[in-house]
N, CA, C and O atoms as a GROMACS GRO file, in nm:
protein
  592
    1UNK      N    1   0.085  -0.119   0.000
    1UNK     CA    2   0.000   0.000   0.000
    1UNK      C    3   0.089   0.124   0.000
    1UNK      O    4   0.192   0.141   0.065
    2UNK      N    5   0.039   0.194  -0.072
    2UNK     CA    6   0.095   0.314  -0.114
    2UNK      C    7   0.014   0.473  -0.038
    2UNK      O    8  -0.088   0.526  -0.082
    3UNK      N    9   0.089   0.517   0.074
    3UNK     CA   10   0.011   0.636   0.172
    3UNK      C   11   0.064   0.790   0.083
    3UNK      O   12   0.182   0.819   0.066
    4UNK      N   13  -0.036   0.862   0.043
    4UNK     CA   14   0.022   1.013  -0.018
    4UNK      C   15  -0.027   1.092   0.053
    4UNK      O   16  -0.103   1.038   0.133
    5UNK      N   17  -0.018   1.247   0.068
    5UNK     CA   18  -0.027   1.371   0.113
    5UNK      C   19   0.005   1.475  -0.001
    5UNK      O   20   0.116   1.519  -0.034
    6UNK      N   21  -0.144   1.509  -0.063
    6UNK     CA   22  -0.151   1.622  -0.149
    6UNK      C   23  -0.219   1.739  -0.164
    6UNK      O   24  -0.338   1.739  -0.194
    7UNK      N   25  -0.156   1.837  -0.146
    7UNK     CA   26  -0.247   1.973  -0.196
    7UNK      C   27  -0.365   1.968  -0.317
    7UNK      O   28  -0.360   1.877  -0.401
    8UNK      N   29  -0.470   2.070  -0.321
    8UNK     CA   30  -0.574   1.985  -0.424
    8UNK      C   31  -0.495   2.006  -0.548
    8UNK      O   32  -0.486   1.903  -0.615
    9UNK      N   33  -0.419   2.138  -0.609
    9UNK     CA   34  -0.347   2.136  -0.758
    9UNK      C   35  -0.211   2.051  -0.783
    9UNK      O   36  -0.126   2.086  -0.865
   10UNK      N   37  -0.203   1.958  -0.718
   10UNK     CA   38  -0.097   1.876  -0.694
   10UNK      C   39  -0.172   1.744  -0.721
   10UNK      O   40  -0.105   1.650  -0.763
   11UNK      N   41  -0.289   1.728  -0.704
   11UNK     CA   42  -0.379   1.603  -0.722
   11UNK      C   43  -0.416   1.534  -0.885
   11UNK      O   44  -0.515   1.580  -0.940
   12UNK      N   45  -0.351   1.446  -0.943
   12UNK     CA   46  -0.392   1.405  -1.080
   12UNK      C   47  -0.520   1.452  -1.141
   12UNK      O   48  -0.596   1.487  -1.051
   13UNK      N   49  -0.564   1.463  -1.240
   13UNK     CA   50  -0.682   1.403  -1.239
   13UNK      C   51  -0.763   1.278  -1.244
   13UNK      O   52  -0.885   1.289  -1.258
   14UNK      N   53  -0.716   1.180  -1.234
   14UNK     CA   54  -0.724   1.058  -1.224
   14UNK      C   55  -0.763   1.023  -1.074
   14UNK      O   56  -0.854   0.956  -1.027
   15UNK      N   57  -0.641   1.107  -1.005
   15UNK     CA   58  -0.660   1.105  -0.857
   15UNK      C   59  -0.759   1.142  -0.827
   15UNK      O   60  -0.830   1.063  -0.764
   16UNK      N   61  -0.820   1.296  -0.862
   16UNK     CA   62  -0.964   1.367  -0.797
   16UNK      C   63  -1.076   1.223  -0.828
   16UNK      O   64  -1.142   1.143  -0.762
   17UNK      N   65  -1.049   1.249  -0.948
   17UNK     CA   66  -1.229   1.138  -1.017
   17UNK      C   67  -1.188   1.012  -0.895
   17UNK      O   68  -1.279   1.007  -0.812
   18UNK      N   69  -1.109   0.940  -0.873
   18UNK     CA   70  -1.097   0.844  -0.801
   18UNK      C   71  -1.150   0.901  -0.654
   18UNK      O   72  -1.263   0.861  -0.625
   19UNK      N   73  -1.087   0.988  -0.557
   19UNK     CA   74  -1.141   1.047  -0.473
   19UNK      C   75  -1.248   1.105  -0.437
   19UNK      O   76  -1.270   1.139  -0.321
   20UNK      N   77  -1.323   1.121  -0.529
   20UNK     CA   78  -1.462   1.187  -0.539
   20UNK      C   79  -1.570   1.027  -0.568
   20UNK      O   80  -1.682   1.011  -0.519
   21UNK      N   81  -1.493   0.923  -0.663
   21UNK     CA   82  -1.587   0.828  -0.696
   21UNK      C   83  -1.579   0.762  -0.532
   21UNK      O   84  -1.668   0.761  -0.448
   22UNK      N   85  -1.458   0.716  -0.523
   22UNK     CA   86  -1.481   0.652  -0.358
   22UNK      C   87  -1.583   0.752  -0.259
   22UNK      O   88  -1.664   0.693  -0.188
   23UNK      N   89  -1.578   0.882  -0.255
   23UNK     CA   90  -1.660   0.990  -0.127
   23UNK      C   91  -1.796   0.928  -0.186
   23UNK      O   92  -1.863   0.865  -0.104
   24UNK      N   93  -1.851   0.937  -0.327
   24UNK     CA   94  -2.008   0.948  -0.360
   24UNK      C   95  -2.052   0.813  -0.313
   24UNK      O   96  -2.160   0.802  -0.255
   25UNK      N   97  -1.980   0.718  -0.332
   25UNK     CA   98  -2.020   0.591  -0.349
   25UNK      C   99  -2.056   0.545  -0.196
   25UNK      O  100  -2.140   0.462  -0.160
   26UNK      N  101  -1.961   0.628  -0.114
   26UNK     CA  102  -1.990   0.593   0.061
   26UNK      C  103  -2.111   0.663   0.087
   26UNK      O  104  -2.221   0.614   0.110
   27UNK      N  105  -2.077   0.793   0.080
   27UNK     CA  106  -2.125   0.860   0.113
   27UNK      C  107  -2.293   0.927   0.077
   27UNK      O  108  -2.381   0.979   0.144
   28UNK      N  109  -2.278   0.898  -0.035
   28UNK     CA  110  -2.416   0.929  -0.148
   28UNK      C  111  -2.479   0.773  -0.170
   28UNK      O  112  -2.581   0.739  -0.110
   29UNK      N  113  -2.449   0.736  -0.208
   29UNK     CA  114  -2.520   0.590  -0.260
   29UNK      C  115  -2.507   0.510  -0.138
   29UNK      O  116  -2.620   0.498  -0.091
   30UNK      N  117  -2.424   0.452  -0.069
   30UNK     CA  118  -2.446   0.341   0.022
   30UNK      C  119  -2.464   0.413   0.146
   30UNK      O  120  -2.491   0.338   0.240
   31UNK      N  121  -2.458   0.538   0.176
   31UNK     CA  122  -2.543   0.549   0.298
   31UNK      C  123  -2.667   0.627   0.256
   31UNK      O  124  -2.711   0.710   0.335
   32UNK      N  125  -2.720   0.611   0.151
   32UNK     CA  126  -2.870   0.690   0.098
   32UNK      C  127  -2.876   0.798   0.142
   32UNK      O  128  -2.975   0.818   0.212
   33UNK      N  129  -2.782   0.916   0.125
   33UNK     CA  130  -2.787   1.006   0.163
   33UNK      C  131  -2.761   1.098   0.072
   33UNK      O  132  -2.641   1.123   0.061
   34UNK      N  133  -2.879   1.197  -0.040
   34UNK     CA  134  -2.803   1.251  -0.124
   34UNK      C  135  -2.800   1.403  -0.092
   34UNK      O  136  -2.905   1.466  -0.086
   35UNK      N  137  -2.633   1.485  -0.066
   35UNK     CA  138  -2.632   1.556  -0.058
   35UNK      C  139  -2.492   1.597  -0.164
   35UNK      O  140  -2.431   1.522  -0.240
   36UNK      N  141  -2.464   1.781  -0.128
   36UNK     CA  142  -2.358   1.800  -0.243
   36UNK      C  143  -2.237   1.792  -0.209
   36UNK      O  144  -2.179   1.863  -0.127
   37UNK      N  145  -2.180   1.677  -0.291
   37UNK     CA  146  -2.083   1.586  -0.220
   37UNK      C  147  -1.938   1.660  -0.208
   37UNK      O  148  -1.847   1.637  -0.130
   38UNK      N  149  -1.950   1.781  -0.339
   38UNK     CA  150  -1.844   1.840  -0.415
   38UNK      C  151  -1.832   2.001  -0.350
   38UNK      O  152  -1.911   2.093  -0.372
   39UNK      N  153  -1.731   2.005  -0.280
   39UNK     CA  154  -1.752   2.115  -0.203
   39UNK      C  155  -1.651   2.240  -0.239
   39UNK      O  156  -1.571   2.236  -0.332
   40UNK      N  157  -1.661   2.302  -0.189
   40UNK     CA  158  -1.499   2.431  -0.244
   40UNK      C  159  -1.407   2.438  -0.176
   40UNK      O  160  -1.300   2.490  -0.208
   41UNK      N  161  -1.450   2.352  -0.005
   41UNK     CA  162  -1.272   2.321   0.091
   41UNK      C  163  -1.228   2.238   0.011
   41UNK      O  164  -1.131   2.190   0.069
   42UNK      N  165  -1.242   2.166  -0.132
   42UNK     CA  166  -1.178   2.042  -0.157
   42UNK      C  167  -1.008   2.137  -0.218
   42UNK      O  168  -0.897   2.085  -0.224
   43UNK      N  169  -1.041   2.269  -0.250
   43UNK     CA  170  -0.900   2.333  -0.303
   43UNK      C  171  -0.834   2.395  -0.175
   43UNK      O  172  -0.723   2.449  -0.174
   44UNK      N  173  -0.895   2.385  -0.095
   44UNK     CA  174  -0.773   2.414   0.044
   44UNK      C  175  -0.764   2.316   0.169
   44UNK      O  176  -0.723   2.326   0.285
   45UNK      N  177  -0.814   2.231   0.101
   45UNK     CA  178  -0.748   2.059   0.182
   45UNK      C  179  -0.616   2.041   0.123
   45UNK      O  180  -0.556   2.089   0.026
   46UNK      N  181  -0.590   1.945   0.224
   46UNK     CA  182  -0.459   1.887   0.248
   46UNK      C  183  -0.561   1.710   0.184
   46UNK      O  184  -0.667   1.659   0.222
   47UNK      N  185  -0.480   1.677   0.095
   47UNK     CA  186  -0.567   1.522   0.046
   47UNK      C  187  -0.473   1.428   0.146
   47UNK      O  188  -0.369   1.474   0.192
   48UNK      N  189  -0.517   1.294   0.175
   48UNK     CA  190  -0.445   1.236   0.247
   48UNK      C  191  -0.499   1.082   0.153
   48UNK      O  192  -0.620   1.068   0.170
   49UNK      N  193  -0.454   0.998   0.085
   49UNK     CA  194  -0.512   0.840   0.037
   49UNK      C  195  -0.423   0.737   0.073
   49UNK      O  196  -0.310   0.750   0.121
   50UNK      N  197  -0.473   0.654   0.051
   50UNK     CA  198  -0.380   0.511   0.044
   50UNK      C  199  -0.433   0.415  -0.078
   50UNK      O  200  -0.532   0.342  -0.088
   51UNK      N  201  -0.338   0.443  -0.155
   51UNK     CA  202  -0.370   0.349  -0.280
   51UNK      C  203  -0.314   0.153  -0.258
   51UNK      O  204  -0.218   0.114  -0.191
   52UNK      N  205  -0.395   0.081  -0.324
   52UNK     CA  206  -0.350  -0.052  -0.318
   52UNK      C  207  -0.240  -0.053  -0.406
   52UNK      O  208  -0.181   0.049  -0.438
   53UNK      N  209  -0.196  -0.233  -0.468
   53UNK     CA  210  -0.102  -0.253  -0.556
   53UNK      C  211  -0.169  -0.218  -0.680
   53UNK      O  212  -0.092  -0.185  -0.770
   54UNK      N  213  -0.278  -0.217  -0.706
   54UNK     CA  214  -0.303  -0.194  -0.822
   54UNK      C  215  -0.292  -0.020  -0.863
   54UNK      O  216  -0.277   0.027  -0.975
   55UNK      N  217  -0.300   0.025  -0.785
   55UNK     CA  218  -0.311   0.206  -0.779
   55UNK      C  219  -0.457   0.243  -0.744
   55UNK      O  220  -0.508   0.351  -0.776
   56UNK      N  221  -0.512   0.160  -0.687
   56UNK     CA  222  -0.656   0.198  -0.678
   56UNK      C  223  -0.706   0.260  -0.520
   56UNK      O  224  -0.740   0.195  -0.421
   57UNK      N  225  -0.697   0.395  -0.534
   57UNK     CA  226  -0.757   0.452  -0.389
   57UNK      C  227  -0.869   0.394  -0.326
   57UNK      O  228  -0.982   0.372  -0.368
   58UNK      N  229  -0.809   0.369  -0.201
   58UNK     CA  230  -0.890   0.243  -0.097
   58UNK      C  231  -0.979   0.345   0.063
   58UNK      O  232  -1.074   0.315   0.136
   59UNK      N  233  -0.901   0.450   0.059
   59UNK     CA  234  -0.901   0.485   0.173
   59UNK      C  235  -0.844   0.631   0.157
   59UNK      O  236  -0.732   0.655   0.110
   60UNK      N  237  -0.954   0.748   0.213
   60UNK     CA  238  -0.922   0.866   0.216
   60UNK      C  239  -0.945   0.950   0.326
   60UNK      O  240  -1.021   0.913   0.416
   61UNK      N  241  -0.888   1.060   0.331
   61UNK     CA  242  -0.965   1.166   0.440
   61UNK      C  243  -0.908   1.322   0.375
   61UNK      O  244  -0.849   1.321   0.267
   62UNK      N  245  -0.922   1.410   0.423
   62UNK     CA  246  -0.859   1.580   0.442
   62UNK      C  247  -0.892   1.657   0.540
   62UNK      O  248  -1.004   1.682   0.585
   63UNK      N  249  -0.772   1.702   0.580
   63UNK     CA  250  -0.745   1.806   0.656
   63UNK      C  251  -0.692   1.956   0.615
   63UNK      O  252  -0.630   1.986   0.512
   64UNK      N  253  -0.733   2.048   0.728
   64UNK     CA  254  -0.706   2.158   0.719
   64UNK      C  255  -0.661   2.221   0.822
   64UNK      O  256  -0.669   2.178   0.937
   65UNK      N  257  -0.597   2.353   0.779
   65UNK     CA  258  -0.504   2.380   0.908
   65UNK      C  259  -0.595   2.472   0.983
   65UNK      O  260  -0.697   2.519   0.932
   66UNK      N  261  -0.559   2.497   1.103
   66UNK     CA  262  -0.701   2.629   1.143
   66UNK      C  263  -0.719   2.721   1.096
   66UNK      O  264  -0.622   2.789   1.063
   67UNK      N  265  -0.832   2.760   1.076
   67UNK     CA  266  -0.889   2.877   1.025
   67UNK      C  267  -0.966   2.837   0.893
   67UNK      O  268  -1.056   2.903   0.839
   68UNK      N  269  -0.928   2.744   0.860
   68UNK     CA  270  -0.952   2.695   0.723
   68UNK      C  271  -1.122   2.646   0.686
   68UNK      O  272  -1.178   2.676   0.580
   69UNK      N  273  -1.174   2.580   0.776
   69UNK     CA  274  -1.292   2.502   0.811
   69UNK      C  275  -1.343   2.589   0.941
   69UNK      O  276  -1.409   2.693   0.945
   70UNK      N  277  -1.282   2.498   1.061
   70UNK     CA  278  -1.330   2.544   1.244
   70UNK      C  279  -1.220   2.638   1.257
   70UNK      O  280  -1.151   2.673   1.161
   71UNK      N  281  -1.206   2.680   1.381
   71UNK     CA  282  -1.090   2.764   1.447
   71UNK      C  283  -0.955   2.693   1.412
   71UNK      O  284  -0.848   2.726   1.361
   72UNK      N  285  -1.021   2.560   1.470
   72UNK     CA  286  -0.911   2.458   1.479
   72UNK      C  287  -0.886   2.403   1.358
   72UNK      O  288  -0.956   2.406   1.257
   73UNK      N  289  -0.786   2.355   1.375
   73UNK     CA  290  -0.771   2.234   1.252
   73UNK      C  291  -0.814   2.122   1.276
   73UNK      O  292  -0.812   2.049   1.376
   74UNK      N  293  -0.877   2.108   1.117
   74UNK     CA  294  -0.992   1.992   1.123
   74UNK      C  295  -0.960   1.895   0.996
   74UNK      O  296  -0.894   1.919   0.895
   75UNK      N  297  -1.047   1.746   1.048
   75UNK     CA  298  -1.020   1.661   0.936
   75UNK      C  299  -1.161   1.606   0.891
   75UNK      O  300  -1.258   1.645   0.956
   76UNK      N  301  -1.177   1.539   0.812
   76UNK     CA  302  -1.341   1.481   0.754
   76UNK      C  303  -1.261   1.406   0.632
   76UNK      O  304  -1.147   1.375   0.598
   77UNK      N  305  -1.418   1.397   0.585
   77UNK     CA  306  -1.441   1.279   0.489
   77UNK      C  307  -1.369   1.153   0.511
   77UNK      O  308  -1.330   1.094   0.410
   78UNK      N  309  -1.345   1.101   0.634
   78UNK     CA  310  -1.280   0.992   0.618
   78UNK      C  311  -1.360   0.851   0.588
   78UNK      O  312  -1.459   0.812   0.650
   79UNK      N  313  -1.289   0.777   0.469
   79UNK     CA  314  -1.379   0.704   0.401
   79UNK      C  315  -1.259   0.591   0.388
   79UNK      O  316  -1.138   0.607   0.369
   80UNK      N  317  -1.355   0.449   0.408
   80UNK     CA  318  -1.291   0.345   0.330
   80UNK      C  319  -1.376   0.232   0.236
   80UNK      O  320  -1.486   0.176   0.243
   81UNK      N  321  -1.269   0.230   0.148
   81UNK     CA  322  -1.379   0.119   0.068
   81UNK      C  323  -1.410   0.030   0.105
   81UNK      O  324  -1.337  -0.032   0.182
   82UNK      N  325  -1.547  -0.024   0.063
   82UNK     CA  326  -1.620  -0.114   0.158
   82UNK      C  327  -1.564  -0.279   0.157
   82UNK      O  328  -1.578  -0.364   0.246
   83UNK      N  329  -1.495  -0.292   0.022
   83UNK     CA  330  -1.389  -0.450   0.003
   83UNK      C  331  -1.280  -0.436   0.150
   83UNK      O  332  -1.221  -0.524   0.213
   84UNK      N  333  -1.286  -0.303   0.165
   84UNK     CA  334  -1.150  -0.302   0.277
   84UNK      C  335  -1.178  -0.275   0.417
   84UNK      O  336  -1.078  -0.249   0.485
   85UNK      N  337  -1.294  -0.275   0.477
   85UNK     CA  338  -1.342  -0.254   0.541
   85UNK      C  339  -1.290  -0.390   0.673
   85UNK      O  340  -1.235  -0.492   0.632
   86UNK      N  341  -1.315  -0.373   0.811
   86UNK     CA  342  -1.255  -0.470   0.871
   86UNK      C  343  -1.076  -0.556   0.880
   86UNK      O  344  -1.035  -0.660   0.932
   87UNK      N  345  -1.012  -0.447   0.801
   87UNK     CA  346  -0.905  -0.502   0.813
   87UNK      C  347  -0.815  -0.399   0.839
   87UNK      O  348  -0.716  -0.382   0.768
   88UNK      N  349  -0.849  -0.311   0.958
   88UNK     CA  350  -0.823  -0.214   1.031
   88UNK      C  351  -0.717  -0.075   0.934
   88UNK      O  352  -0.617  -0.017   0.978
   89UNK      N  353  -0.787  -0.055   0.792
   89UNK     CA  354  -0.722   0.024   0.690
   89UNK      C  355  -0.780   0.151   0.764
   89UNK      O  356  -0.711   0.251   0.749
   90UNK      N  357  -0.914   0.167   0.853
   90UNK     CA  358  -0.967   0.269   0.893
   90UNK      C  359  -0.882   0.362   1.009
   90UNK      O  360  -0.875   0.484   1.025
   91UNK      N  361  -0.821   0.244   1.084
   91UNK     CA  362  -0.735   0.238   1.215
   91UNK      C  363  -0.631   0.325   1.132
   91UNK      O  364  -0.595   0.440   1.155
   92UNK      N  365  -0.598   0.246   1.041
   92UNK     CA  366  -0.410   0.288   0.982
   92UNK      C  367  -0.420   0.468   0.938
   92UNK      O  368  -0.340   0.555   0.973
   93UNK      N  369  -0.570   0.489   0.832
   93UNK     CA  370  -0.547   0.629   0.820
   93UNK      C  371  -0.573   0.723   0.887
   93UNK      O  372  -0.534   0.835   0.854
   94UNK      N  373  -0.661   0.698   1.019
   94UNK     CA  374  -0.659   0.805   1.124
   94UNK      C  375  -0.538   0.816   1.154
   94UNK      O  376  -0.498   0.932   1.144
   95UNK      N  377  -0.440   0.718   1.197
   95UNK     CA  378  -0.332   0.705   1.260
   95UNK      C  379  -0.239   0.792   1.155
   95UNK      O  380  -0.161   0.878   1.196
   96UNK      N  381  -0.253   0.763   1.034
   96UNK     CA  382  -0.123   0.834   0.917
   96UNK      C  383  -0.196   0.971   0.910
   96UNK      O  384  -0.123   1.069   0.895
   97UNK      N  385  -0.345   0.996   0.920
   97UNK     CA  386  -0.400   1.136   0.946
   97UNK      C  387  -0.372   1.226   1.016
   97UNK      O  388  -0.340   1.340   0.983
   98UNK      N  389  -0.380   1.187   1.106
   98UNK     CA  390  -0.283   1.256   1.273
   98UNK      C  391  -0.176   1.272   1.288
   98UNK      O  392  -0.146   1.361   1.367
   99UNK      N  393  -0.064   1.193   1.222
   99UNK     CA  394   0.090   1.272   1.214
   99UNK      C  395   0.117   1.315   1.109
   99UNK      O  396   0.225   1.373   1.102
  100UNK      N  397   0.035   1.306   0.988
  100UNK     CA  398   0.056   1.419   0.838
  100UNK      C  399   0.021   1.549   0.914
  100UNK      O  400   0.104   1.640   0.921
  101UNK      N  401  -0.076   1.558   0.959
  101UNK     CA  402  -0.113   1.682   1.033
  101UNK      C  403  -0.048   1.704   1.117
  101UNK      O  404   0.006   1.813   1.094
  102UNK      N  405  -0.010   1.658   1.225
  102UNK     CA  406   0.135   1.718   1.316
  102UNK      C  407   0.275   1.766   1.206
  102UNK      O  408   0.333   1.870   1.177
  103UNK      N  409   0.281   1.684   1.186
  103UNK     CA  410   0.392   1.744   1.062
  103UNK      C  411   0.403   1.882   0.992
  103UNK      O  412   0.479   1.977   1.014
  104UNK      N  413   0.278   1.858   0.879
  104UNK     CA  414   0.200   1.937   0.809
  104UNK      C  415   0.198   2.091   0.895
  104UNK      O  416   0.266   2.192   0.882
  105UNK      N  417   0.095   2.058   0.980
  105UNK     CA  418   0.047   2.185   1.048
  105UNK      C  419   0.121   2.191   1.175
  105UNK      O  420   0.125   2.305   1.223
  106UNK      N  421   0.183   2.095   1.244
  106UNK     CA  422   0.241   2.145   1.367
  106UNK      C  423   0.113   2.044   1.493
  106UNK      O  424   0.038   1.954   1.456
  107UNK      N  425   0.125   2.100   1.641
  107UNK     CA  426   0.063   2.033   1.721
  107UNK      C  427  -0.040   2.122   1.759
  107UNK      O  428  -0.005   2.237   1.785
  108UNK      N  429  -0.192   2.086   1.770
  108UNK     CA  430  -0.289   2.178   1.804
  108UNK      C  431  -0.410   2.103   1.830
  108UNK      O  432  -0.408   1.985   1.795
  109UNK      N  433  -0.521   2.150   1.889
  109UNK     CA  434  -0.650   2.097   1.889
  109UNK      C  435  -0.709   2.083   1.737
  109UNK      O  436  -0.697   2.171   1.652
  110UNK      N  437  -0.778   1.950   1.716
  110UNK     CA  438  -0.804   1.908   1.575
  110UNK      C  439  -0.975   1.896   1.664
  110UNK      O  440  -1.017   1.848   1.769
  111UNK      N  441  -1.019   1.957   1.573
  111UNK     CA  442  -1.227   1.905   1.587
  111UNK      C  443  -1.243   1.864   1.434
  111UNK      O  444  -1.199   1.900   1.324
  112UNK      N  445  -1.341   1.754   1.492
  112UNK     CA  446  -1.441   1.687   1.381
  112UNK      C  447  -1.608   1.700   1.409
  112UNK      O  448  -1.673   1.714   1.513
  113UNK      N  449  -1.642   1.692   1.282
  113UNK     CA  450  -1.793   1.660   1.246
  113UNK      C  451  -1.823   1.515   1.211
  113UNK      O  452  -1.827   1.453   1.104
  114UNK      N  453  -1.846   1.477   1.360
  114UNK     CA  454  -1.811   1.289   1.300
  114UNK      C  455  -1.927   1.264   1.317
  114UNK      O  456  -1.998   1.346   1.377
  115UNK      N  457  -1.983   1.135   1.265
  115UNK     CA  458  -2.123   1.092   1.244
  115UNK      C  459  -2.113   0.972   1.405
  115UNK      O  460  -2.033   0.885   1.438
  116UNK      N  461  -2.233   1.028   1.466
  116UNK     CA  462  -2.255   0.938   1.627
  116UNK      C  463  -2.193   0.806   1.628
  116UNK      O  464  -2.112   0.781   1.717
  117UNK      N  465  -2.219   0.724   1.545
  117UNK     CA  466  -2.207   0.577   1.548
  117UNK      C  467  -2.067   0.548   1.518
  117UNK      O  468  -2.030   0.437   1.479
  118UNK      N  469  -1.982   0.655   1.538
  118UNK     CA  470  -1.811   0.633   1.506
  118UNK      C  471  -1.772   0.678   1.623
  118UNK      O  472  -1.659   0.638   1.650
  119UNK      N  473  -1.835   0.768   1.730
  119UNK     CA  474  -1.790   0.802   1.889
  119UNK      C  475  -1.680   0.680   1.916
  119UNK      O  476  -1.559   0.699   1.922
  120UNK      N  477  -1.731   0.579   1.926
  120UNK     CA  478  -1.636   0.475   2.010
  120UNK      C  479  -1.461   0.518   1.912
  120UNK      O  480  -1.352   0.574   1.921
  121UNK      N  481  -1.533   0.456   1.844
  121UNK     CA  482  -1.374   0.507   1.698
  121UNK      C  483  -1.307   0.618   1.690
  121UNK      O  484  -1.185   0.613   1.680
  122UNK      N  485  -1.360   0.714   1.693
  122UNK     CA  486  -1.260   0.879   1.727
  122UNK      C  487  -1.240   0.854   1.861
  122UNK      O  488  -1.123   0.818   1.857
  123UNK      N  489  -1.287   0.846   2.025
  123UNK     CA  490  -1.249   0.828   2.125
  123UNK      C  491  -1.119   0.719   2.114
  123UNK      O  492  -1.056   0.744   2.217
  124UNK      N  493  -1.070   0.644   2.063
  124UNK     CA  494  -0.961   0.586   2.041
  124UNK      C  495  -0.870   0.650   2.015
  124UNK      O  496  -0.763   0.612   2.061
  125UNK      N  497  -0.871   0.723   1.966
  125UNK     CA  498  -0.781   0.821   1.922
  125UNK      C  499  -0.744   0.934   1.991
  125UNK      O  500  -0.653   1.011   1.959
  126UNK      N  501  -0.850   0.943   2.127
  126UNK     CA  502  -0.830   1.088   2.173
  126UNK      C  503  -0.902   1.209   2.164
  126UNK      O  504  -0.871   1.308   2.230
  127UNK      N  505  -1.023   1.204   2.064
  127UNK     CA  506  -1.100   1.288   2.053
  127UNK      C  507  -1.222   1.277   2.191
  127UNK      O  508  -1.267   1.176   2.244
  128UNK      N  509  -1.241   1.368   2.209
  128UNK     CA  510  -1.381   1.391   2.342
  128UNK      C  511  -1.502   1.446   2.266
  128UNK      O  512  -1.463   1.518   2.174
  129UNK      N  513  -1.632   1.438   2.273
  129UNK     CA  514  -1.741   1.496   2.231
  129UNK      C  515  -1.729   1.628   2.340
  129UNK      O  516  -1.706   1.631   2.461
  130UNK      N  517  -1.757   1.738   2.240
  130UNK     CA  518  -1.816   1.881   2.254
  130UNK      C  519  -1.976   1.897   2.196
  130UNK      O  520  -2.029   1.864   2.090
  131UNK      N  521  -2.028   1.968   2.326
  131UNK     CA  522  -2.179   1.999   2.293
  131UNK      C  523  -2.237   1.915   2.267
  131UNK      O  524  -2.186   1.805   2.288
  132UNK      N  525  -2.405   1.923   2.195
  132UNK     CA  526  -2.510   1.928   2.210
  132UNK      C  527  -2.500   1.769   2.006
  132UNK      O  528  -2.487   1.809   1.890
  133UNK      N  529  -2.507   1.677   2.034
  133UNK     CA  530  -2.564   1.643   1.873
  133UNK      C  531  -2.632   1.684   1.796
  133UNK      O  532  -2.724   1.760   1.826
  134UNK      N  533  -2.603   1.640   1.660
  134UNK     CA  534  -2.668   1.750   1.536
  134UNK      C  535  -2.709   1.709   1.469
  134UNK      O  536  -2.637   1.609   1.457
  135UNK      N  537  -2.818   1.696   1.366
  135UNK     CA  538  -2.844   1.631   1.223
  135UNK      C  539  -2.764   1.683   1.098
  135UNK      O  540  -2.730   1.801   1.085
  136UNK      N  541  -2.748   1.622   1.042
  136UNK     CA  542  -2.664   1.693   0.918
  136UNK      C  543  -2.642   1.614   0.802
  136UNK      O  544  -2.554   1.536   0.764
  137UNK      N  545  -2.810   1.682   0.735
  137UNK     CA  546  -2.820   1.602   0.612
  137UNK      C  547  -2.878   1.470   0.667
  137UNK      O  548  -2.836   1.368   0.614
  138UNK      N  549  -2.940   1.462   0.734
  138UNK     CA  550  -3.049   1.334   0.805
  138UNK      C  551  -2.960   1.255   0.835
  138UNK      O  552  -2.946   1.167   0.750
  139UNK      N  553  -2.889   1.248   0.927
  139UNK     CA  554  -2.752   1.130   0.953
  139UNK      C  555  -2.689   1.226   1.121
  139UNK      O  556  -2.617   1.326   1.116
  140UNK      N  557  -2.744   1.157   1.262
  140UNK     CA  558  -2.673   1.186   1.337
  140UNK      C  559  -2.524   1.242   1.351
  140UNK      O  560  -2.425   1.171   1.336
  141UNK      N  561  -2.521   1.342   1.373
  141UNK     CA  562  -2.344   1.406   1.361
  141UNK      C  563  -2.298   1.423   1.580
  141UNK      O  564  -2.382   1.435   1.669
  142UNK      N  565  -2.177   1.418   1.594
  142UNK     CA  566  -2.145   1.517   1.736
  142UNK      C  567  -2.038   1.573   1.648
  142UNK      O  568  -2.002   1.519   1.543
  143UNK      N  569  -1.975   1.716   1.710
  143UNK     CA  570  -1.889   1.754   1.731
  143UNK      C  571  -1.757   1.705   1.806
  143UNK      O  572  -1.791   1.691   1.924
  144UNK      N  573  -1.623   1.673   1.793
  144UNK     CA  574  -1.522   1.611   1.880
  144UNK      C  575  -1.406   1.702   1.869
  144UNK      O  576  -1.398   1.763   1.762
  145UNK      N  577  -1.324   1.723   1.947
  145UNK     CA  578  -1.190   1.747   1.998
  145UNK      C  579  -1.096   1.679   2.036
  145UNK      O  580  -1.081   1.617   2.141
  146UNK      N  581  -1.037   1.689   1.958
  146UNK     CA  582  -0.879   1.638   2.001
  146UNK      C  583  -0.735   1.742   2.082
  146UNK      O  584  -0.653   1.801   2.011
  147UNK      N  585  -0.731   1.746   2.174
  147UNK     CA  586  -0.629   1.837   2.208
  147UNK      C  587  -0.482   1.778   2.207
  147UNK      O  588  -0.447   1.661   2.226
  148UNK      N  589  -0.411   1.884   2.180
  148UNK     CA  590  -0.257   1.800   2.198
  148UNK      C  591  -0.231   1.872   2.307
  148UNK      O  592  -0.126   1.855   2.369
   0.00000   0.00000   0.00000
């Protein structure tokens, strides 16, 4: 497996359509949720993937540095393909997420917009729920923090 870290005009095009087909396909189609998947932080993310042997993006997320999204610096879309699912590829890119971003941006409080039913999964990592839960786009959301 092959782990990258790219700015969006640094991103193939091969790469985007791949990154965007993996987000719709989670995100739009298999969780029946249709919203607009294609946003305008996608040109001031930081891309983060892991391609297989074949070159085929398996596993994504992006981050931003603060100010960018929240105060803080924040990460989302983290997605894995569903063939890869259970064989802790989810584990590996939070984990390669979190020190691209220490790197990247340095050490700071990171918040997410994570969907409820992943609490246990970001708390592994260190994130705490902030406030009140949210709907967003008909799909339970909390707010989380990570402090360094």
């Amino acid at each position: 497996m092959e782990w990258v870290v790219k700015k969006f005009k640094e991103l193939t095009l091969d790469e985007f359509h791949d990154i965007l087909q993996l987000r719709i396909d989670i995100f739009v189609v298999e969780q029946n949720c249709p919203y607009p998947e294609l946003d305008s932080k996608d040109k001031i993310a930081f891309h983060l993937f892991c391609k297989n042997k074949e070159g085929k993006i398996i596993a994504y997320t992006r981050f931003f540095k603060a100010g960018d999204y929240y105060t803080e610096a924040a990460l989302g879309r983290v997605v894995v393909h569903k063939k890869y699912r259970n064989k802790k590829i989810g584990v590996q890119l939070l984990k390669r997420t979190l020190l691209e971003m220490e790197e990247v941006l340095g050490k700071g409080t990171i918040k997410i917009g994570a969907q409820t039913y992943l609490e246990k999964f970001y708390t592994s990592f260190g994130f705490q729920q902030v406030g009140k839960g949210y709907i967003e786009d008909g799909i339970p959301h909390i707010y989380m923090l990570k402090r360094s």
